[in-house]
BADREN-55857 format. One record per residue (C-alpha): residue in one letter; y, z, x. Coordinates in Angstrom, 3 decimals, decimal comma. Example, Ala and Ser with C-alpha at 12.3 -4.5 7.8 and 13.67 -1.06 7.14 Angstrom:
BEGIN
R:a:-4,500:7,800:12,300
R:s:-1,060:7,140:13,670
//
This chain:
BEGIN
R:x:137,931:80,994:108,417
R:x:135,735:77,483:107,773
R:x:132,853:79,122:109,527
R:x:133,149:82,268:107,296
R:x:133,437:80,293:104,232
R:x:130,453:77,895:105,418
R:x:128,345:81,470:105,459
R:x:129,257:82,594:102,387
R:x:128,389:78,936:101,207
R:x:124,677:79,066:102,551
R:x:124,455:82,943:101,440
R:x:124,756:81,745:97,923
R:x:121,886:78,858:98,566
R:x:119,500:81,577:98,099
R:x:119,014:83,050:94,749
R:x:119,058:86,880:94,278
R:x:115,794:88,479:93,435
R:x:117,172:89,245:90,004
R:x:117,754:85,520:89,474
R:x:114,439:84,781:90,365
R:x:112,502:87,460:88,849
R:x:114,634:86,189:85,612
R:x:113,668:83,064:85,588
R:x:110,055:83,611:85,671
R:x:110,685:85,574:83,294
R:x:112,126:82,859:80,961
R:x:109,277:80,365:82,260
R:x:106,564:83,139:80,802
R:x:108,204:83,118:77,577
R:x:109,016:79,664:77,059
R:x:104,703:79,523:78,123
R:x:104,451:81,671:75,055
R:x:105,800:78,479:72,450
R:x:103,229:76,266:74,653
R:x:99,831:78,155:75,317
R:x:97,698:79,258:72,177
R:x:97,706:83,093:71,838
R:x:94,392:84,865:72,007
R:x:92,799:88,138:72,744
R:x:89,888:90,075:74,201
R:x:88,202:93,337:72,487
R:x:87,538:96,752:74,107
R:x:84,251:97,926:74,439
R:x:82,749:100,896:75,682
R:x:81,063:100,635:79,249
R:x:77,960:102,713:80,777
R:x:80,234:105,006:82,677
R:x:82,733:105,419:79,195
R:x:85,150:103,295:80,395
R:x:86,655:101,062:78,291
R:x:86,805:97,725:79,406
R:x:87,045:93,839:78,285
R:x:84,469:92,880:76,002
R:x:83,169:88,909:77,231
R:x:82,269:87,724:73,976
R:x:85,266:89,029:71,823
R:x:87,921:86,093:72,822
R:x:89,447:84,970:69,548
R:x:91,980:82,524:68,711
R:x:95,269:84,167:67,010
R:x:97,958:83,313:65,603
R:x:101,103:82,832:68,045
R:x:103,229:85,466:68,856
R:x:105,880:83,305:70,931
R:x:108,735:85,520:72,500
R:x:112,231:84,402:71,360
R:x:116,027:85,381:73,108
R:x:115,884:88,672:71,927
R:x:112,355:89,789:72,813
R:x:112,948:87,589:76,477
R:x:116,300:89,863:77,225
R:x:114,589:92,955:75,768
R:x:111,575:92,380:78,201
R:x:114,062:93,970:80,825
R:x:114,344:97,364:79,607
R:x:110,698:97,997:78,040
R:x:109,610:96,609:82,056
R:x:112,153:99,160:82,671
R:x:110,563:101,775:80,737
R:x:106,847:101,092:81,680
R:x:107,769:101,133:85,306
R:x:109,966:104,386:84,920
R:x:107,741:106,907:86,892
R:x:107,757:104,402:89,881
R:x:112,137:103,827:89,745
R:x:112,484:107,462:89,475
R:x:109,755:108,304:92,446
R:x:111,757:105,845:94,215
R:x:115,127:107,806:93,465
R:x:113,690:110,889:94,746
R:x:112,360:109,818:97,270
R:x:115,528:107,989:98,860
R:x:117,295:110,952:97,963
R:x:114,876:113,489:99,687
R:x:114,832:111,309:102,820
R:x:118,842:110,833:102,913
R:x:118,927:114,921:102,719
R:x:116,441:114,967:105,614
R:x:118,347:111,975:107,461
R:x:121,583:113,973:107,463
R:x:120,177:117,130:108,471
R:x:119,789:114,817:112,084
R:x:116,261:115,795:112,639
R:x:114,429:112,639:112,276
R:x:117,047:110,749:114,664
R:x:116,679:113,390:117,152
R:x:112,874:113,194:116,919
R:x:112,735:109,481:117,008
R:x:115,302:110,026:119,905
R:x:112,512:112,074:121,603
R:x:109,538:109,795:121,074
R:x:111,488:106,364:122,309
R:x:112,776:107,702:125,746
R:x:109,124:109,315:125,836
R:x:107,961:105,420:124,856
R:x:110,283:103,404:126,963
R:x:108,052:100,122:128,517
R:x:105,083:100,417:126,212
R:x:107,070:100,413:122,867
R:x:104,161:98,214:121,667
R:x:101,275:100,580:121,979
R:x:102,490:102,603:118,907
R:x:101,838:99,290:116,999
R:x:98,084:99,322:116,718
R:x:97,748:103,114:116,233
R:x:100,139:102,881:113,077
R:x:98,657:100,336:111,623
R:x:94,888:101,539:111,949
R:x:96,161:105,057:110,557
R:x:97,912:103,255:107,443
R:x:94,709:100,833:106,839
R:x:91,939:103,731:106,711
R:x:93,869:105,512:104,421
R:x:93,722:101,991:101,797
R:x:90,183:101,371:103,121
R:x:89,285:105,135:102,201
R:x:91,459:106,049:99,346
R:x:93,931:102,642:97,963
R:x:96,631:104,147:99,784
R:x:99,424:102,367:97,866
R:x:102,206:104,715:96,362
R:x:101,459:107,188:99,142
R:x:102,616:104,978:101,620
R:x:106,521:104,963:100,229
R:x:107,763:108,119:101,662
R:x:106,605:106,764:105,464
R:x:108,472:103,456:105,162
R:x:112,064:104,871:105,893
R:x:111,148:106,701:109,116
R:x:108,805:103,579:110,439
R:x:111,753:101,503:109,580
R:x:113,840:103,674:111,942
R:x:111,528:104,137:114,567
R:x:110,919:100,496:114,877
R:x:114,700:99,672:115,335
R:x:114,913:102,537:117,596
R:x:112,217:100,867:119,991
R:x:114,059:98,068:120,134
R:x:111,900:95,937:117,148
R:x:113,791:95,489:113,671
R:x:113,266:96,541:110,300
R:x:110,031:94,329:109,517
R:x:108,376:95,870:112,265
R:x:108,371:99,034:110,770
R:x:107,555:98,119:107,093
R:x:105,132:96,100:108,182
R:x:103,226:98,785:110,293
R:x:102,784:100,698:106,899
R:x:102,662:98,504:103,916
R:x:100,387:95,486:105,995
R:x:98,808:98,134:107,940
R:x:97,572:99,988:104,419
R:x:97,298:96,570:102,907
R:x:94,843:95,146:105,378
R:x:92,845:98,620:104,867
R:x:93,111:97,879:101,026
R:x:92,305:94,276:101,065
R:x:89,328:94,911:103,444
R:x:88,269:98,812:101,661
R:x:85,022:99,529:102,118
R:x:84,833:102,535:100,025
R:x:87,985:102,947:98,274
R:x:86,821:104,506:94,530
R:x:90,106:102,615:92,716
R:x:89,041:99,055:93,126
R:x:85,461:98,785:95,142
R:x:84,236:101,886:93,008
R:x:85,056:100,807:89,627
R:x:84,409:96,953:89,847
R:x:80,928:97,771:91,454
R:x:80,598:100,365:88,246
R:x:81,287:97,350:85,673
R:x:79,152:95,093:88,075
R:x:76,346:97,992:87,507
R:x:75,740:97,681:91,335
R:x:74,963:100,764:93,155
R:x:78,532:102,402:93,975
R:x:79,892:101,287:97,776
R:x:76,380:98,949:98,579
R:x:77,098:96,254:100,537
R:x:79,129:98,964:103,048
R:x:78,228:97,000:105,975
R:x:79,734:94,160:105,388
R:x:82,884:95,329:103,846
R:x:83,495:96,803:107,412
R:x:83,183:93,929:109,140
R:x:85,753:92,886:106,407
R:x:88,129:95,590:107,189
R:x:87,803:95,184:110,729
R:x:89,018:91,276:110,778
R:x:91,959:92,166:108,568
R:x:93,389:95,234:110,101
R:x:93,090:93,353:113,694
R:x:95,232:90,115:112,017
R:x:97,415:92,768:111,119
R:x:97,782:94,026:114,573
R:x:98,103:90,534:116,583
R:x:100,637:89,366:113,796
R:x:103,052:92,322:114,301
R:x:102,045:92,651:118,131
R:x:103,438:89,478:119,179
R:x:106,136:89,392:116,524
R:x:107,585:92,946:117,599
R:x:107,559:91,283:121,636
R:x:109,613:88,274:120,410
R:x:112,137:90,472:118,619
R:x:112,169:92,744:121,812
R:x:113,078:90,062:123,401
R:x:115,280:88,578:121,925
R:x:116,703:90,516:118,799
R:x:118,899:87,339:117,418
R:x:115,364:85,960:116,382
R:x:115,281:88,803:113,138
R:x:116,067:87,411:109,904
R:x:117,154:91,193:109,462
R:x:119,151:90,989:112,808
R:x:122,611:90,713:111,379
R:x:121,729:93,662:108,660
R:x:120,168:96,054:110,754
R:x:122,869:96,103:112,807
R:x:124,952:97,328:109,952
R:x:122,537:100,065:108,976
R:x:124,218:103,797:108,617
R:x:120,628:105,243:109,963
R:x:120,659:103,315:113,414
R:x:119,765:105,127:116,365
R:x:122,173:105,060:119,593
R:x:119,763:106,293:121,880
R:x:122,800:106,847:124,616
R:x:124,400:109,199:121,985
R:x:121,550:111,440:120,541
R:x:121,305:114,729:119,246
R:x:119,539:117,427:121,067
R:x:116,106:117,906:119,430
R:x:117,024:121,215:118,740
R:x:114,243:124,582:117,752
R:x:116,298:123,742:114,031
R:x:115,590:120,184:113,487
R:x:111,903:120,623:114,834
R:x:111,434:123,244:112,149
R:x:112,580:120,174:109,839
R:x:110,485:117,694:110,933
R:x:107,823:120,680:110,487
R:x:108,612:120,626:106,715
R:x:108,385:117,138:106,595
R:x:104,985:116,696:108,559
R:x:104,055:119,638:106,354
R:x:105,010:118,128:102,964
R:x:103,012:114,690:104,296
R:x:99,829:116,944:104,653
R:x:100,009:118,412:101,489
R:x:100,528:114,559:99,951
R:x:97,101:113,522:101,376
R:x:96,002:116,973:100,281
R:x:96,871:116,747:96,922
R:x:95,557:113,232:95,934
R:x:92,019:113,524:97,861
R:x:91,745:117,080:96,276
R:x:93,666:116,876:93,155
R:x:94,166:113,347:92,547
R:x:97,782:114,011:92,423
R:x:100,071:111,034:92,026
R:x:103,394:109,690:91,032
R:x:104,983:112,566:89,494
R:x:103,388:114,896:91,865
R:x:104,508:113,646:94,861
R:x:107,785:112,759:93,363
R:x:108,313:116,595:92,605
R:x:106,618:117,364:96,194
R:x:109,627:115,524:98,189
R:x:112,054:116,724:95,632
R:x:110,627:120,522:96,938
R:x:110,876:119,111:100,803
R:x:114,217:117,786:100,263
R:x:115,623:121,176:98,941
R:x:113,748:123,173:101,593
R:x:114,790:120,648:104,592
R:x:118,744:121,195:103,252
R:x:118,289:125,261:103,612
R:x:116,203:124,740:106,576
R:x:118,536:122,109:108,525
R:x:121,757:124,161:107,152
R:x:123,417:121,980:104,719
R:x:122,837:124,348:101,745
R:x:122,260:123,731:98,404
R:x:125,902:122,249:97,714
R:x:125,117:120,022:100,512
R:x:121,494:118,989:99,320
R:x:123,240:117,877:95,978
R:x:125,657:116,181:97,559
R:x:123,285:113,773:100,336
R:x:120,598:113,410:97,098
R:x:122,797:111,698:94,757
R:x:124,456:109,696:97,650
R:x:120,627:108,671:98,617
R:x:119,481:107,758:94,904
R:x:122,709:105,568:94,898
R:x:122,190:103,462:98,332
R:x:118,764:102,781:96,793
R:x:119,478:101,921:92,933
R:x:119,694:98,396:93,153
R:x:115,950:97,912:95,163
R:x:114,752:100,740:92,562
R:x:115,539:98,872:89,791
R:x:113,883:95,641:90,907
R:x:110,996:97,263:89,633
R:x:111,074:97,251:86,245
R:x:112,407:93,568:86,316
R:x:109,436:92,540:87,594
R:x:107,261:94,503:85,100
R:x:109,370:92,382:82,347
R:x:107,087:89,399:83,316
R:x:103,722:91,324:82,428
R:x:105,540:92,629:79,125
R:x:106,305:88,863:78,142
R:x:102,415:87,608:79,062
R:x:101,005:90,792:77,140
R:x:103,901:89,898:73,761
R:x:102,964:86,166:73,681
R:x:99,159:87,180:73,412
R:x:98,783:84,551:76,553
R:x:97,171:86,775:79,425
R:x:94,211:86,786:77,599
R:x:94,704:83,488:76,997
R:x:94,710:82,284:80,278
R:x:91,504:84,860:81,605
R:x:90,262:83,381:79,092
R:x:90,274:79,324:80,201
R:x:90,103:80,218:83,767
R:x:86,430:81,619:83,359
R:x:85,490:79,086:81,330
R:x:86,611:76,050:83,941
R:x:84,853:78,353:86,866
R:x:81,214:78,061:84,453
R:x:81,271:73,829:84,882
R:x:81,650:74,490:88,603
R:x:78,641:74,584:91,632
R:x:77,695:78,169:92,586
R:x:78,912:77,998:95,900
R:x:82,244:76,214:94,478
R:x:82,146:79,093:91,865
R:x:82,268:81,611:94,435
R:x:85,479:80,398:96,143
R:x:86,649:79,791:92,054
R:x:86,157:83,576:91,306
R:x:88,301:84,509:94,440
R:x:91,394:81,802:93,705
R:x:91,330:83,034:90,167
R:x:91,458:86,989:91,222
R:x:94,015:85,525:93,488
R:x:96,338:84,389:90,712
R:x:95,431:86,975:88,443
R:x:96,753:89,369:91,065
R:x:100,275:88,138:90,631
R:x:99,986:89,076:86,637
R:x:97,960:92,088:87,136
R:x:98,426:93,937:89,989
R:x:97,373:96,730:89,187
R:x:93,926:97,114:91,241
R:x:92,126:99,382:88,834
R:x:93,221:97,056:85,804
R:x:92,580:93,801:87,584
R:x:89,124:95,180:87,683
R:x:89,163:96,332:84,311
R:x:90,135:92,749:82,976
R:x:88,215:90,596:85,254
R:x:85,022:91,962:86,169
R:x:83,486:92,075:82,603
R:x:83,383:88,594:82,508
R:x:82,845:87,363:86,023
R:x:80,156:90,051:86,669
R:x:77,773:88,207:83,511
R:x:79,583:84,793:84,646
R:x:78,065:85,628:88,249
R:x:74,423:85,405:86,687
R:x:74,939:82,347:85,058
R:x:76,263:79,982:87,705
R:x:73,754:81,756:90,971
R:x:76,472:84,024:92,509
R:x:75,466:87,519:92,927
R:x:77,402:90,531:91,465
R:x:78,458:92,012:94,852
R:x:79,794:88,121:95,879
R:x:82,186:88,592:92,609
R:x:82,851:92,161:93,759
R:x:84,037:91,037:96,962
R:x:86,171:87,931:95,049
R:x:87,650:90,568:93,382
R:x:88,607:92,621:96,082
R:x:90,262:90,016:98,479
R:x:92,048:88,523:95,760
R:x:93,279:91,700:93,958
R:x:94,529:93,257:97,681
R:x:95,610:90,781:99,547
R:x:99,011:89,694:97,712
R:x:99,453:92,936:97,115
R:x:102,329:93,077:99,168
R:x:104,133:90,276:98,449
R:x:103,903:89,660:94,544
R:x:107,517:90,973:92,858
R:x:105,310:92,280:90,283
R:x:103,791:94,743:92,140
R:x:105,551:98,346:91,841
R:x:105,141:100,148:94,582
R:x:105,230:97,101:97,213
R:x:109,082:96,436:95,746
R:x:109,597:99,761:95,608
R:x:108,802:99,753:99,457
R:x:111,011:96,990:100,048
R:x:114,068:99,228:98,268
R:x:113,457:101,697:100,425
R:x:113,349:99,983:103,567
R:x:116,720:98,027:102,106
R:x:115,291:94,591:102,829
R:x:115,614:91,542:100,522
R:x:111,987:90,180:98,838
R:x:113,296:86,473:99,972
R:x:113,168:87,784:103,560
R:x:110,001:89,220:103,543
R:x:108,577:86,707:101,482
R:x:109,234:84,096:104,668
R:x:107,849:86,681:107,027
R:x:105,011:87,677:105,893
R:x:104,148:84,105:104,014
R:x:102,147:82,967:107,525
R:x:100,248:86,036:107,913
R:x:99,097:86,024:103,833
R:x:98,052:82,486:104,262
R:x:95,577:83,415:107,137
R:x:94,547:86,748:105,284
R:x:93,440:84,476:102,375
R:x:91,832:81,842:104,670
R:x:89,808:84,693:106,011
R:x:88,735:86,155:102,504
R:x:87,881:82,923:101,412
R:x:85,508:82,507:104,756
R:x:84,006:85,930:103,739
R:x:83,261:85,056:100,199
R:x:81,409:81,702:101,021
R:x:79,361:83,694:103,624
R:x:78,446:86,369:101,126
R:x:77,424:83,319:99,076
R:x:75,212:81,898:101,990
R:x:73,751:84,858:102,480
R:x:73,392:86,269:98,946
R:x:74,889:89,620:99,666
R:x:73,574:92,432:97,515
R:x:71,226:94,059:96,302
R:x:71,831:91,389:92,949
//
């Protein structure tokens, strides 16, 4: 009994993710009595964008956000995010109908007796798949529907449950940190930067390459520590627990009938990569695509309709608590953009990087996309906000364009996946079931060497004055 009560003790210790997310919240507003309120106008760009306008910044009056507006910053995050928390329901509901059909435990039944004693090798080949398509594209949303299976094929090979989150979301967030011609970030802050769209190619690779293979060695030796010895998971005691674990000595027969599932589901994964290279198809899309695979799985895998009904709203339920985490974490941007203080602090932060040396500019520009990525991380709109003023800053101080480009880049995608106020990285976590504050400490050591490494690429590109301007 003591040493059950001493666990429940320590449990509390660490604050739930709506605490925390909460609190920052209140820390933003109470900012909002504290930091002047100012704005930015919109102008018109070459290619009819609108973005930031460098010379607008104007004082205003303060617009400070009391009780009400702080509580009420729940449900409008709530409402912002609400494409992304009802993807997320769909899409744990789709899987749970697949999951109870028995196909995908039979199939990973298949592949780990066909793996047993090189478990490993899948590692690398996961993880280079999951980077091209962020390198290529900005995989990001896209890579939600993979996380449940990798998460169960990891366990199943004897790893744990950051193993296989961390094959897709660090795999596509190396490929997106390091993207050498992904048209979402690299395309449109080269097309504010008026450089020539995806120059400087070359050394982007070389870029991609280093972070991917970090990637690779990180969860490499970290997957043959867990093999062996499992104890060493901060998931261990949870995983154990899970209702989709795999007992390998008492699998299903991969029968003709659950292939034909997984056949719907590889299908359905073809037409998402399909539909948003062709079509540009995104949240709403694919949410109704895996709504369509879940139904046809269910007649396919012979629950019925009753029975897809039934395993959906079970699935959205197991996942409402991670889905919701979502729009808690958009409240912070909604108290920043109400107090008139994200401008605000763009704002002061170019202005201190100006009184800086150019090569101590160039490692500015990257720390403050770095930080910026935690308010905005939104790669498109971290370009739109920042690159109108560091791209004319860039002139001033002796840094070229494409150096700011490639600040931009590293610091917009390399936090990607581990800032709460990132959507879709939170929405991952839901889905895989595991806590931030546990992937937070587990992926802390590998972000701290991925930003070491951007840094050493933007003083290079410095050095070297990467171009063309």
């Amino acid at each position: 009994m003591s040493e059950n009560t001493e666990a429940k003790k320590k449990k509390r210790r660490i604050p739930h993710v709506y605490v925390i997310l909460l609190a920052v919240v209140a820390i933003c507003a109470i900012l909002t009595y504290i930091v002047p309120a100012g704005q930015y106008g919109m102008m018109e760009a070459a290619n009819g964008r609108e973005v930031v306008d460098p010379n607008s910044f104007e004082w205003i009056e303060n617009t400070p956000v009391g009780l009400m507006d702080y509580f009420k910053s729940v449900p409008d995050g709530l409402v912002e995010t609400a494409s992304i928390i009802f993807f997320i329901f769909i899409v744990g509901g789709s899987f749970a109908v697949v999951n109870a059909t028995g196909a995908i435990e039979a199939g990973i039944g298949e592949i780990t007796r066909k793996m047993q004693g090189k478990e490993r090798a899948i590692i690398p080949v996961i993880v280079i798949v999951f980077s091209l398509g962020g390198a290529v594209f900005g995989m990001a949303e896209e890579t939600l529907p993979f996380i449940p299976i990798m998460v169960t094929l990891a366990i199943a090979l004897g790893f744990d449950s950051l193993t296989g989150i961390g094959m897709v979301l660090a795999g596509a967030g190396a490929g997106f940190a390091g993207a050498f011609m992904n048209p979402f970030t690299i395309g449109v802050a080269q097309g504010i930067a008026e450089l020539p769209l995806f120059s400087g190619m070359g050394y982007r690779i070389i870029g991609y390459v280093v972070m991917v293979t970090l990637v690779i060695i990180f969860l490499y030796r970290y997957a043959g520590k867990v093999k062996a010895n499992p104890e060493l998971s901060s998931m261990y005691e949870f995983d154990k627990q899970r209702e989709d674990m795999l007992d390998l000595d008492d699998i299903e027969e991969f029968t003709p009938q659950k292939q034909r599932v997984l056949i719907v589901v590889l299908l359905t994964i073809a037409l998402l990569v399909f539909g948003v290279i062709q079509y540009g198809w995104y949240i709403q899309e694919l949410a109704a695509l895996f709504l369509g695979m879940g139904i046809v799985t269910a007649l396919v895998g012979g629950l019925g309709l009753n029975g897809f009904a039934e395993e959906l709203i079970e699935g959205m339920a197991n996942i409402a608590g991670g889905a919701m985490v979502v729009g808690f974490a958009r409240a912070i941007l909604v108290v920043l953009e109400s107090g008139n203080i994200l401008d605000t602090i763009l704002y002061v932060s170019s202005n201190f990087l100006t009184t800086l040396p150019s090569s101590v500019t160039a490692l500015g520009m990257y720390v403050f996309q770095c930080l910026l990525n935690f308010i905005v991380p939104s790669g498109s709109g971290q370009a739109a906000v920042s690159m109108p003023i560091l791209a004319p800053l860039s002139d001033l101080v002796g840094v070229t364009r494409q150096t700011a480009v490639l600040a931009y880049q590293f610091g917009d995608g390399i936090s990607n996946i581990f800032t709460p106020t990132s959507g879709y990285f939170m929405a991952g976590l839901a889905l895989a079931k595991i806590p931030w504050d546990k992937w937070a400490k587990w992926f802390a050591p590998l972000l701290l060497i991925e930003y070491a490494f951007g840094a050493i690429f933007v003083l290079i590109a410095h050095m070297i004055q990467l171009g063309p301007f």
